[in-house]
DSSP file (Angstrom, degrees, kcal/mol; ACC not computed):
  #  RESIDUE AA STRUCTURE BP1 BP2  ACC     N-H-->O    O-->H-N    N-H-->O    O-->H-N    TCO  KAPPA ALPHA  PHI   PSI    X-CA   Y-CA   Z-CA
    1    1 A X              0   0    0      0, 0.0     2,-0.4     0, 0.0    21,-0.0   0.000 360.0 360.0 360.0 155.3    6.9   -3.4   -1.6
    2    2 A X        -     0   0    0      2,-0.0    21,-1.5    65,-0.0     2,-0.5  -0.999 360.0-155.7-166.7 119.8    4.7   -2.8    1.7
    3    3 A X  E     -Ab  22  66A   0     62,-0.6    64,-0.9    -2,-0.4     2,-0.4  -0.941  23.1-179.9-107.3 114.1    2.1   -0.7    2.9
    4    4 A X  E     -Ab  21  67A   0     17,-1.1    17,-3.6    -2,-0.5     2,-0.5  -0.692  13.0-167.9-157.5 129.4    1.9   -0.4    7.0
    5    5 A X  E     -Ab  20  68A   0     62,-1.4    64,-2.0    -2,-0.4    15,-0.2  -0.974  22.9-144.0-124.5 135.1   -0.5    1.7    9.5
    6    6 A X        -     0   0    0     13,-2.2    64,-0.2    -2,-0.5     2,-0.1   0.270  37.3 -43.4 -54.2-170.2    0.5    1.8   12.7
    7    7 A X        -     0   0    0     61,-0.1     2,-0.8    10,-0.1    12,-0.5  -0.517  48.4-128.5 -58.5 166.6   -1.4    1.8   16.1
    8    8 A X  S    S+     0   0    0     10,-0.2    10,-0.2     1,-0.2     8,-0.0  -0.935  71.0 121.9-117.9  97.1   -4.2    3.7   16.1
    9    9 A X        +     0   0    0      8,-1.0     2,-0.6    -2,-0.8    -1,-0.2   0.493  36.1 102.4-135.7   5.3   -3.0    5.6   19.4
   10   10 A X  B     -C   17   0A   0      7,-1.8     7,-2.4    -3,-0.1     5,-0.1  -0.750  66.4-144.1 -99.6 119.8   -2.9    9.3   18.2
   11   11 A X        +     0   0    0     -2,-0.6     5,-0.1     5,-0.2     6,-0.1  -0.465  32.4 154.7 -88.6-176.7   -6.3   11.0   19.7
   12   12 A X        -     0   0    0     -2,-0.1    -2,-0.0     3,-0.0    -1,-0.0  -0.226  65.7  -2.5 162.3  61.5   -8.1   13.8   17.3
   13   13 A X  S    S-     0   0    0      1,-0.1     3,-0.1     2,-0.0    -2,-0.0   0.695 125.1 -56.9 108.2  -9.1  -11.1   14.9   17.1
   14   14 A X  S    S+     0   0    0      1,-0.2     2,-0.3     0, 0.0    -1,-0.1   0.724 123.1  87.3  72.6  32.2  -12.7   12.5   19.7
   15   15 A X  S    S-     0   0    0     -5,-0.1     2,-0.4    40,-0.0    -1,-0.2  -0.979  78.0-122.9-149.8 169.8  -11.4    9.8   17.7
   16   16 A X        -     0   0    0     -2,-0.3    39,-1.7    -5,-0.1    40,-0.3  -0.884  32.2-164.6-117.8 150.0   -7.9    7.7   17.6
   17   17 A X  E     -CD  10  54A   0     -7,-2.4    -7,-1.8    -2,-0.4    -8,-1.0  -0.940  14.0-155.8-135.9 158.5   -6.2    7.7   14.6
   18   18 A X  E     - D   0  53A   0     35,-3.5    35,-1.4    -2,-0.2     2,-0.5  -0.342  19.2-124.4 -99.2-167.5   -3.4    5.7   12.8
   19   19 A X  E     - D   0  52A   0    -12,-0.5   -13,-2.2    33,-0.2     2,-0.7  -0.956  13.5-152.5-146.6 132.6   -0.9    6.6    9.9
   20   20 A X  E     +AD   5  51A   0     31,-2.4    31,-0.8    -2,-0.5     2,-0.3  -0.675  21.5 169.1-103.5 135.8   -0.6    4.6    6.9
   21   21 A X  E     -A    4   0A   0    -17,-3.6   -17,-1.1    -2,-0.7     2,-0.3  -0.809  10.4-166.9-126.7 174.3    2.8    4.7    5.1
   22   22 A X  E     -A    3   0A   0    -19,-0.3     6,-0.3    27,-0.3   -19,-0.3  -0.759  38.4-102.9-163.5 116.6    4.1    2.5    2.2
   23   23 A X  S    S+     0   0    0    -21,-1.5     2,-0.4    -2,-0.3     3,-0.1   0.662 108.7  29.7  16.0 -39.7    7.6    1.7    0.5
   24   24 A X  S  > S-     0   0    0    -22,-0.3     4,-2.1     1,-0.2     3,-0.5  -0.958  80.5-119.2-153.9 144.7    6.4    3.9   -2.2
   25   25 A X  H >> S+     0   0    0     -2,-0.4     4,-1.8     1,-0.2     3,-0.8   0.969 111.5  42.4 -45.2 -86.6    4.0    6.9   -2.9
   26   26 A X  H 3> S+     0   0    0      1,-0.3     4,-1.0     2,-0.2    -1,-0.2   0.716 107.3  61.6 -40.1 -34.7    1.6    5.1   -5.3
   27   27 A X  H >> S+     0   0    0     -3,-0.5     4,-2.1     2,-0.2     3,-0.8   0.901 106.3  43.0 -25.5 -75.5    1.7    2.5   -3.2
   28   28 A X  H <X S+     0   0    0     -4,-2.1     4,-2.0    -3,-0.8    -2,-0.2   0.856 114.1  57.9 -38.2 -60.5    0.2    4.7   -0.4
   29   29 A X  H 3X S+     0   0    0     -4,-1.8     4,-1.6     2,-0.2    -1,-0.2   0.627  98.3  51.1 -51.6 -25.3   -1.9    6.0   -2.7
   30   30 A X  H <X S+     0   0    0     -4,-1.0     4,-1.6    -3,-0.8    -2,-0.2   0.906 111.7  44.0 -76.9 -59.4   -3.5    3.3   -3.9
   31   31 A X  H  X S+     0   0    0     -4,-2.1     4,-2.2     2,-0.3     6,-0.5   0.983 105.8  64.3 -70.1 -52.8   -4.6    1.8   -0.6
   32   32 A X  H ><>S+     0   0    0     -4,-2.0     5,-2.4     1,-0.2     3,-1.5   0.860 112.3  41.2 -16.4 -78.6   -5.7    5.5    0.6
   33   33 A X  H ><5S+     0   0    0     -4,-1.6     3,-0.5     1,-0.3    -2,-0.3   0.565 106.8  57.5 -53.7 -29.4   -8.2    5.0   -2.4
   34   34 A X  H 3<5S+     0   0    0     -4,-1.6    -1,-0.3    -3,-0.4    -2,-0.2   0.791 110.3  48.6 -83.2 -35.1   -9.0    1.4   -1.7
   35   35 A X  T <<5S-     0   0    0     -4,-2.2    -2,-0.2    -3,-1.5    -1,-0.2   0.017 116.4-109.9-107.8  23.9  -10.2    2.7    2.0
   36   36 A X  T < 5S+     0   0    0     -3,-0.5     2,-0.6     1,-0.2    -3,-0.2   0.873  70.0 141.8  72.8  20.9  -12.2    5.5    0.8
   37   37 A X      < -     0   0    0     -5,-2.4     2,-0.4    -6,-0.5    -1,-0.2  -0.738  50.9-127.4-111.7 148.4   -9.9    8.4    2.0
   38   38 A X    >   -     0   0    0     -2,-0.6     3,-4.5     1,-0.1     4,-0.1  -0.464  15.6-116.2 -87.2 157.9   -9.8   11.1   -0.4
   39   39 A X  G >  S+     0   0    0     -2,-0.4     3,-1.7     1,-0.3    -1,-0.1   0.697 110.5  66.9 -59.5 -16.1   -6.3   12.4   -1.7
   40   40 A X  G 3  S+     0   0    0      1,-0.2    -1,-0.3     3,-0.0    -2,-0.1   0.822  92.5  68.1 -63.8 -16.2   -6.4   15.8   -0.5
   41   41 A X  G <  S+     0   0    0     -3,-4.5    11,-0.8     2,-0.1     2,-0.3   0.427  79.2 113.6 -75.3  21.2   -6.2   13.9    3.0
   42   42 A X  E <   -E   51   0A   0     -3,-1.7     2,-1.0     9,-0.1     9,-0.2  -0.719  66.1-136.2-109.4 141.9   -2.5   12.8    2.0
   43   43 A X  E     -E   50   0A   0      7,-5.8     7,-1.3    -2,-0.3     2,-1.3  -0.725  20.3-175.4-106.9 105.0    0.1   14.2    4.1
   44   44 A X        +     0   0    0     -2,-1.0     5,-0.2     5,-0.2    -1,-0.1  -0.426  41.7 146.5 -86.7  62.4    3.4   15.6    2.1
   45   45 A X        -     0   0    0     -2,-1.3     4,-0.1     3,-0.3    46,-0.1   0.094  64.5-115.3 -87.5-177.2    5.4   16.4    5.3
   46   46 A X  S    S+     0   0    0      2,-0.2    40,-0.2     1,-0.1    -1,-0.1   0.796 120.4  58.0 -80.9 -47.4    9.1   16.6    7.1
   47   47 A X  S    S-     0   0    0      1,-0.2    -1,-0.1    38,-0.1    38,-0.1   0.514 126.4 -91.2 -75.8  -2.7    7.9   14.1    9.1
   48   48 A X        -     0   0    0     38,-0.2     2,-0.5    37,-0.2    -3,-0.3   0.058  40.6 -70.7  94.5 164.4    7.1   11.9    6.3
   49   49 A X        +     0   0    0     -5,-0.2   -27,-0.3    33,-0.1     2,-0.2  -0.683  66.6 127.5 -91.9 110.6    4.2   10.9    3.8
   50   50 A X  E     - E   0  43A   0     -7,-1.3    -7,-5.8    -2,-0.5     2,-0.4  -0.901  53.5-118.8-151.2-171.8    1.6    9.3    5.2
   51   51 A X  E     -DE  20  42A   0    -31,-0.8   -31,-2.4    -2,-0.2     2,-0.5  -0.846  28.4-125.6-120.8 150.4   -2.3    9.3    5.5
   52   52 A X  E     -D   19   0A   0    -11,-0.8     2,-0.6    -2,-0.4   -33,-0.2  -0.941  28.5-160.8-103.4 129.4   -4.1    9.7    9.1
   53   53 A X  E     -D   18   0A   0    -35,-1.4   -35,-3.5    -2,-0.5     5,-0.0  -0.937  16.5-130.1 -98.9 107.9   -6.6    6.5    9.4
   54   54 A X  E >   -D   17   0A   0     -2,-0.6     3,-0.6   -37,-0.2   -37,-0.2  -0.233  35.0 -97.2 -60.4 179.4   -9.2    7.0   11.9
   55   55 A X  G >> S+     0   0    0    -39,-1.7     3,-2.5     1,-0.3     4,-0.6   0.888 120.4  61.2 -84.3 -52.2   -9.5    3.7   14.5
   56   56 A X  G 34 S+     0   0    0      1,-0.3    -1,-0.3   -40,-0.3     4,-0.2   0.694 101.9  46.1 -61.4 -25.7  -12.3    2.2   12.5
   57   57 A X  G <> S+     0   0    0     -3,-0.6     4,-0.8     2,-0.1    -1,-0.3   0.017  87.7  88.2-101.6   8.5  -10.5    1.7    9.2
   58   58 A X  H <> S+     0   0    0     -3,-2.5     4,-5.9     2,-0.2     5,-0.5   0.863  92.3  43.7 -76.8 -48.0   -7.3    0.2   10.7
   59   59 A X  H  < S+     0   0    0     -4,-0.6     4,-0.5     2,-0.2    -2,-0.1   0.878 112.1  54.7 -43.3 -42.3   -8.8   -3.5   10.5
   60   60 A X  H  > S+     0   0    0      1,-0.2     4,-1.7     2,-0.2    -2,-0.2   0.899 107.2  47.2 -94.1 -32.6  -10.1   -2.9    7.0
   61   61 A X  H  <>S+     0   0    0     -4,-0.8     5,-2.7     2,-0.3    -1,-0.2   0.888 115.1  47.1 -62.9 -52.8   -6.7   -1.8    5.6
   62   62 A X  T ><5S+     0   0    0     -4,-5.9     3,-0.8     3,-0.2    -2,-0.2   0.856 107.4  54.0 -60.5 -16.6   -5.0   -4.9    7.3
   63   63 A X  T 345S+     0   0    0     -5,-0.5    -2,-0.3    -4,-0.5    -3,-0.1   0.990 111.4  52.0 -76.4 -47.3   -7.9   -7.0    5.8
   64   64 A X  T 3<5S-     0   0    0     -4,-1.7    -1,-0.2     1,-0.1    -2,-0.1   0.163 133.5 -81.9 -40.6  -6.8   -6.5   -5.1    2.4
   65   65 A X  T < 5S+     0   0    0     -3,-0.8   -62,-0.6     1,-0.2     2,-0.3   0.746  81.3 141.3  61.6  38.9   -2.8   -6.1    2.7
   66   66 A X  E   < -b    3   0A   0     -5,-2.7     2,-0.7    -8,-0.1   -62,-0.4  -0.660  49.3-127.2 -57.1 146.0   -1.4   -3.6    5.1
   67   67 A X  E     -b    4   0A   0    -64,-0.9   -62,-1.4    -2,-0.3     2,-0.1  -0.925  18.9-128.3-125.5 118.2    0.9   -4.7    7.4
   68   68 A X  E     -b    5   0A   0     -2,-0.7     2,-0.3   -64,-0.2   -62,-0.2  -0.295  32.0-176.6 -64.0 125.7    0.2   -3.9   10.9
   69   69 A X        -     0   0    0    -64,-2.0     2,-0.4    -2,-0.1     3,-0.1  -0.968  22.5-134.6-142.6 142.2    2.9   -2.3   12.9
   70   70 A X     >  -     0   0    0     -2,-0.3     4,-1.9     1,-0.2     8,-0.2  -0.915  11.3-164.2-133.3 124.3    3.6   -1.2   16.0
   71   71 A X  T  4 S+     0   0    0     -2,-0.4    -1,-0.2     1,-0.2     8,-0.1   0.893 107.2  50.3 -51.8 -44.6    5.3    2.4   17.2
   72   72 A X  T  4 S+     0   0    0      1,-0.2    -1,-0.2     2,-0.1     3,-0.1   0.890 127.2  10.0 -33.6 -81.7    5.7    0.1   20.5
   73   73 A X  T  4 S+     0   0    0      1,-0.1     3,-0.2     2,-0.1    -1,-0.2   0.614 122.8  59.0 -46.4 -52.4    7.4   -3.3   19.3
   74   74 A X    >X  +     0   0    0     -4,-1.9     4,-2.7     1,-0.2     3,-1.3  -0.199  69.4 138.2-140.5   6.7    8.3   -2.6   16.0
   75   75 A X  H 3> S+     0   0    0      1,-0.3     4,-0.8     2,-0.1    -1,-0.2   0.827  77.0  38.3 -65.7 -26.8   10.7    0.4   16.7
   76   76 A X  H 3> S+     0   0    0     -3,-0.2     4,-0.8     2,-0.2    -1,-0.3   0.584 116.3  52.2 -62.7 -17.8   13.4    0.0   14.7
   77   77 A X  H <> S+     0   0    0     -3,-1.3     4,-0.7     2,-0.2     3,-0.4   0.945 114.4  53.2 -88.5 -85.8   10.9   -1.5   11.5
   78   78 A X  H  X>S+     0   0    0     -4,-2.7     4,-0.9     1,-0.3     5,-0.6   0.583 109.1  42.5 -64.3 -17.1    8.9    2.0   12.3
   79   79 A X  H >X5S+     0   0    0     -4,-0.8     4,-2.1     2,-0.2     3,-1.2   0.933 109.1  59.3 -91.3 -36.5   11.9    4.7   12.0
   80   80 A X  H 3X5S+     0   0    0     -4,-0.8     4,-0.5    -3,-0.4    -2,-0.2   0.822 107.8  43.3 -48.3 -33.6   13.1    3.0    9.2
   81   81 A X  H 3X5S+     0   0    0     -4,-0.7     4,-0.7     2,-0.1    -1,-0.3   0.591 111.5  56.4 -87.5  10.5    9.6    3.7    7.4
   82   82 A X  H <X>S+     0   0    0     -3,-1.2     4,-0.9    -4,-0.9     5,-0.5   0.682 106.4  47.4 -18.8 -85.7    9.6    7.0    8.5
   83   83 A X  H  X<S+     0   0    0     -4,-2.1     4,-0.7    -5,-0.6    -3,-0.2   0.884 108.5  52.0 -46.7 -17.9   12.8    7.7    7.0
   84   84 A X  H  X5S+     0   0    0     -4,-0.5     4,-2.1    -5,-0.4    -1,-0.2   0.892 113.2  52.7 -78.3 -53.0   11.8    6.1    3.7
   85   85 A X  H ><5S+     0   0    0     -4,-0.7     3,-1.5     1,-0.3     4,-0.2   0.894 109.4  45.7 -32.3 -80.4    8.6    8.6    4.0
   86   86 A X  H ><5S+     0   0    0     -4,-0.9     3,-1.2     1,-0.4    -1,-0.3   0.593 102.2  60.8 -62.1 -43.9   10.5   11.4    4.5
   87   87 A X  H 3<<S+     0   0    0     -4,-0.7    -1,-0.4    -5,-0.5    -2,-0.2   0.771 100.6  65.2 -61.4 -39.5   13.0   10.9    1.8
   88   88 A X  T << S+     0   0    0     -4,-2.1     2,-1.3    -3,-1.5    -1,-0.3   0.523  76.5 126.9 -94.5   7.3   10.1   11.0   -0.4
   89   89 A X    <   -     0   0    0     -3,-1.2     2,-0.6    -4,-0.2    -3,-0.1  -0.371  34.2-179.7 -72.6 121.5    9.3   14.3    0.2
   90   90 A X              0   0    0     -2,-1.3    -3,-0.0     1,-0.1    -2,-0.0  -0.782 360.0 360.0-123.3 102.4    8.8   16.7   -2.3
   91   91 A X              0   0    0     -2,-0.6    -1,-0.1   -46,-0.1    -2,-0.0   0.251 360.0 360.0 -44.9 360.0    7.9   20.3   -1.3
């Protein structure tokens, strides 16, 4: 099981932010909590379940056992966790 942020290339706020996703909800959850974001900031979407990570907190979530992923590179990798996301959506 595997927890993954993206680039941090979506701006917001004056700040760029990533999205952390994981193989599994608790998963997700867990590392959310390990980087200090609190759980109302988790995002139950179509678009799939993830957390938005501002720029600064991308490092410290790979230093955490994220695995760094890239929308770029990595595109086939990145719809496939998308689609895992999204499958775990529960309205």
């Amino acid at each position: 099981m595997t927890v993954y942020i993206d680039d941090a290339v979506h701006p917001w706020r004056g700040e760029r932010w990533a999205h952390l996703l994981a193989d599994t909800l608790p998963e997700l959850h867990a590392m959310a909590q390990q980087l200090g974001i609190p759980r109302r900031a988790f995002q139950n979407r179509r678009s799939g379940a993830h957390y938005d990570v501002p720029a600064a907190l991308r490092d410290t979530a790979i230093a955490l056992g994220a695995r760094a992923i890239s929308r770029h590179t990595d595109r086939d990798l990145v719809r496939r966790i998308i689609a895992n996301a999204r499958a775990q959506y529960q309205p």
